[in-house]
C-alpha positions, 0 to 999 in steps of 0.5 A: 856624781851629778844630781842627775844621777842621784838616785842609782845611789839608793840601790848601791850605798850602805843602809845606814848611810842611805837612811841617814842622807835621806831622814837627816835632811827630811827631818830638818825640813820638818823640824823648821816647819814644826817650829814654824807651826809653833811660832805661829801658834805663840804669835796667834796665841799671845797677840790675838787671843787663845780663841784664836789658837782654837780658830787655826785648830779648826781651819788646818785640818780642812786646808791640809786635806785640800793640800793633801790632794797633791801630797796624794798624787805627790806620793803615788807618782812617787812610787812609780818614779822610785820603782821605775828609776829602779828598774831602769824605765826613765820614760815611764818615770817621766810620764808619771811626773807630768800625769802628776803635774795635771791632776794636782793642778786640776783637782786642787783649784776645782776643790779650792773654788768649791770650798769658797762657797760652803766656807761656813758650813765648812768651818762650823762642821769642823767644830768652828763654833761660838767665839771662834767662828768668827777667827775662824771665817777670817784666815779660813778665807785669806788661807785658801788662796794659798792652798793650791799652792801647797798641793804644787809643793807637797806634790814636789817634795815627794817626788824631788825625795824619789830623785835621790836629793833629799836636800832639795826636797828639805828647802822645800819645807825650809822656805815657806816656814822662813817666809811664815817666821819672818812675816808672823812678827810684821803682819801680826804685831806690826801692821795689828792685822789680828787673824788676817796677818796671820792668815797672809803670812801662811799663804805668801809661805805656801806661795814660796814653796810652790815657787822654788819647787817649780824652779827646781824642775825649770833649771835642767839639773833634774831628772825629771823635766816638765814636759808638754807630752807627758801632760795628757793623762795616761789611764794606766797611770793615773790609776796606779797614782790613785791606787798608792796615793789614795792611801795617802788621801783616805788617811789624811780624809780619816784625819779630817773626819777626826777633827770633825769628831774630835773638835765636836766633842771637845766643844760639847766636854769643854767648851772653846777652851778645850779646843784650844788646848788640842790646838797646842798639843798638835803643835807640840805632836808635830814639833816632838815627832819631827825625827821619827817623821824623818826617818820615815820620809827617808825609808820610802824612796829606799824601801821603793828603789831597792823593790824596784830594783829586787834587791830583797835583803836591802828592803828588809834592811831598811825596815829593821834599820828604820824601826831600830831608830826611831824607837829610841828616838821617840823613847827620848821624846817620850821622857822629854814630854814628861818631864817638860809639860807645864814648861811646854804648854806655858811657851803658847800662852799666858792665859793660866788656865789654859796652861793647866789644862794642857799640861795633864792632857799632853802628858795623857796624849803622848803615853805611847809614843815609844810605839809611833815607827811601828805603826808608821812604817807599816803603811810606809812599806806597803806604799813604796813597793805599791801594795795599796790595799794593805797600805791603806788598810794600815794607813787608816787604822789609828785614826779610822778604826780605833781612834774615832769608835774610842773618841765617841764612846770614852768620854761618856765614861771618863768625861774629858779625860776619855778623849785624850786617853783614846790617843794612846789606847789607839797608838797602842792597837795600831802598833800591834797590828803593824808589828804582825803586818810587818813580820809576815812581810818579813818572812816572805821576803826570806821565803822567796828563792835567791836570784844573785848575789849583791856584793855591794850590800853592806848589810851582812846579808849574803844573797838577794831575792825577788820579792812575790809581787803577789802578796797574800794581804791582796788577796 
C-alpha cells in the first residue's frame, strides 16, 4: 500500500497490531529525546555546574509553553484530519492542515517576540532567582530563536501520526535530540561555551525537526499537501482546532503555572539546590515514562480514526488494550525506580549532596506510577473523538486541580517532603476520577443500538455501533 494511503489502515488492521505500529515507533522517538534530555542535563550538570541544571528547570517549562502552542493546534487539527480521513472528507481534512499551518506560524513568532522583552520578569516568576538567573538569562535568551521552530514540528508530528505513518513521525523526535547529542559534547566541552553552547545546541536541534518535517509534506508522498488555498483561515476550523486543542494548551499553561508554583516553593524550602534536584527528577519522569507516553501517542489516531468511521467495538478495543499495556509497563517502571534511586540521581552529578537529596525525593515522587494510563488516556480519549469539555476537564485535573492546592498547602506541615508527596497523592486523585470517566464512557458505547457488522475487527466483538456524538459530560 502506499503511504498515501496509510491511514485507512486504522479502521482495518488488528488493535493490537495497530497500538503496537503506532506506540512502538512513538516510543522510540520519545525514548531518544528522553535520553536527549538526560545527556544534556549530564553535560550541563558535570561541566557547568548543578546551579545550571536548576537554570534548564526553570527556562523549559516557558519555552514548552511557547512550543506547546503548535503542539495545541498540532493536535486538534489532528483530530479533525484522523475523523475526516475516517469518514472519507480529504478536502476537509486539507483544509484543516493549512488553517494549522497559519496559526502556528502566527501565534508562535508573536509569543516569541513578546517574550524577548519580559525575559527576566519572565525567568524570575518561573522561580529563576539567586545564582541561577544569571544561567538562566543566557540560554533563555539563545533558546528562544529556536522556539517557533519547534511549534512548526510539534504542529507536524501530530498530524504526520493522524496520516497513519508513525515512523515518519518518529524521526520527527529522532532528529533534533541526534543533532542536540552530537552538538552537546562540542559546544560545551569543546568550544567551553558554558550555558551558551548548550542553549545553541538545543535550538540547531529545534531547527532540524522543523526542517524535516517541512520536507515531508514538500516531497508529494503525503496526503496532506501545503497548499496556498487552505492558508485563509476557515471560522468553522479554526474554532474546532482550539476547542480540541485547547485542551492541549490549557494543560501544558497548568503545567507552566506548576513551575511557577513548584519551583517557588522549592526555592523558598530548599533553596537553589532543591531546584535542581526537581530538574533531575524531571528528566528521569520523562526518560522512566517514555513507553507509557508511546502507547498514548499511538491510542490517539486509533481511538480518533475508528470514531470517525463508527466503528464502536474498535475504540472501546483500543482503550481497554491501551489501559492493559501500559499498567504493566509502568509497574515495571515503578520497581526500577525503587531499586535504582541513588544509582540514577548519581548519573547527573557528582556533587554528593545533591545525589542524596534526590535520591529519597524521586523514590517519593514515583509512588503512583502503576496509575499513570489511566489518567492519561481519559483526556486522550475524549481529545481524539473531540469531546473538549470533558478532555479538558480531565487534562487538567492532576496539575491544576489537586497537584498545584497540595504543593501550596503540604509543605507548611511536612516541609520539603510535602511537595514531593503531593506527586502521588495527585496521580492517585487523578486515576480515580479517570477510571469513573472512562467506564461511563464505556458503557454508552455498549448502550447504543448496533448499525452492522465489521467482520474485519479482530477483537471478538460481534457488532459495531454509532457512538451518541451527544454525550452527557457536555451538557
Amino acid at each position: 500500500m502506499s503511504k498515501k494511503g496509510q491511514s485507512a489502515d486504522l479502521g482495518t488492521l488488528p488493535i493490537g497490531t495497530l497500538l503496537r505500529q503506532q506506540a512502538i515507533p512513538a516510543s522510540i522517538g520519545i525514548l531518544i529525546m528522553s535520553v536527549y534530555g538526560i545527556v544534556d542535563t549530564i553535560f550541563v550538570g558535570r561541566w557547568i555546574g548543578s546551579l545550571a541544571i536548576g537554570a534548564i528547570t526553570v527556562v523549559l517549562p516557558i519555552t514548552f509553553f511557547i512550543a506547546s502552542i503548535g503542539m495545541s493546534i498540532g493536535i486538534g487539527g489532528a483530530s479533525i484530519i484522523s475523523r475526516a480521513l475516517g469518514a472519507g472528507d480529504k478536502e476537509r481534512a486539507l483544509q484543516a492542515f493549512g488553517n494549522q499551518i497559519s496559526l502556528t506560524l502566527f501565534i508562535a513568532l508573536s509569543v516569541v517576540t513578546a517574550g524577548y522583552f519580559y525575559q527576566d520578569e519572565i525567568l524570575q516568576t518561573f522561580g529563576g532567582k539567586g545564582e541561577i538567573l544569571p544561567y538562566a538569562r543566557t540560554y533563555f535568551s539563545i533558546v528562544l530563536l529556536g522556539v517557533p521552530f519547534l511549534a512548526w514540528a510539534m504542529m507536524s508530528n501530530n498530524v504526520i501520526r493522524a496520516l497513519g505513518q508513525p515512523k515518519m513521525a518518529m524521526y520527527t523526535l529522532i532528529v533534533p535530540a541526534i543533532l542536540n547529542l552530537f552538538l552537546d559534547p562540542i559546544l560545551i566541552v569543546w568550544f567551553d561555551m558554558g550555558m551558551a553552547g548548550a542553549a545553541w545546541a538545543t535550538t540547531l536541534g529545534y531547527i532540524g525537526s522543523a526542517v524535516y518535517t517541512f520536507w515531508f509534506f514538500i516531497r508529494g508522498e503525503s496526503e496532506m499537501q501545503i497548499l496556498w488555498k487552505n492558508l485563509a483561515l476557515r471560522a468553522d476550523i479554526v474554532k474546532e482546532i482550539f476547542s480540541i486543542g485547547g485542551v492541549t494548551l490549557a494543560r501544558q499553561g497548568t503545567i507552566s503555572v506548576l513551575a511557577i508554583v513548584l519551583n517557588n516553593t522549592l526555592f523558598s524550602y530548599g533553596g537553589e539546590m532543591s531546584v535542581s534536584v526537581y530538574g533531575i527528577i524531571n528528566r528521569i519522569m520523562f526518560f522512566a515514562n517514555f513507553p507509557v507516553l508511546g502507547i498514548v501517542q499511538g491510542f490517539i489516531p486509533i481511538a480518533g480514526f475508528n470514531f470517525g468511521a463508527k466503528k464502536n467495538n474498535r475504540v472501546k478495543e483500543v482503550i481497554f488494550k491501551s489501559i492493559g499495556w501500559g499498567t504493566g509497563i509502568s509497574f515495571l517502571i515503578f520497581i526500577a525506580i525503587f531499586l535504582g534511586a541513588q544509582q540514577l540521581s548519581s548519573i547527573f552529578t557528582n556533587d554528593q549532596i545533591l545525589i542524596d537529596q534526590t535520591s529519597p525525593a524521586l523514590m517519593a515522587v514515583f509512588l503512583a506510577t502503576p496509575l499513570l494510563v489511566i489518567q492519561m488516556i481519559g483526556s486522550a480519549y475524549y481529545q481524539a473523538i473531540g469531546k473538549a469539555l470533558p478532555a479538558l476537564f480531565l487534562s487538567l485535573l492532576k496539575q491544576g486541580i489537586f497537584l498545584i492546592p497540595l504543593i501550596l498547602i503540604l509543605p507548611k506541615y511536612f516541609g520539603l517532603y510535602g511537595v514531593w508527596y503531593a506527586f502521588p497523592i495527585a496521580d492517585v486523585c487523578t486515576a480515580i476520577i479517570n477510571f469513573f470517566f472512562l467506564r461511563k464512557a464505556y458503557h454508552e458505547m455498549d448502550n447504543v443500538a448496533p448499525v452492522f457488522a465489521d467482520k474485519e475487527v479482530q477483537s471478538g466483538f460481534t457488532d459495531e455501533h454509532v457512538l451518541d456524538a451527544d454525550v452527557d459530560f457536555e451538557k
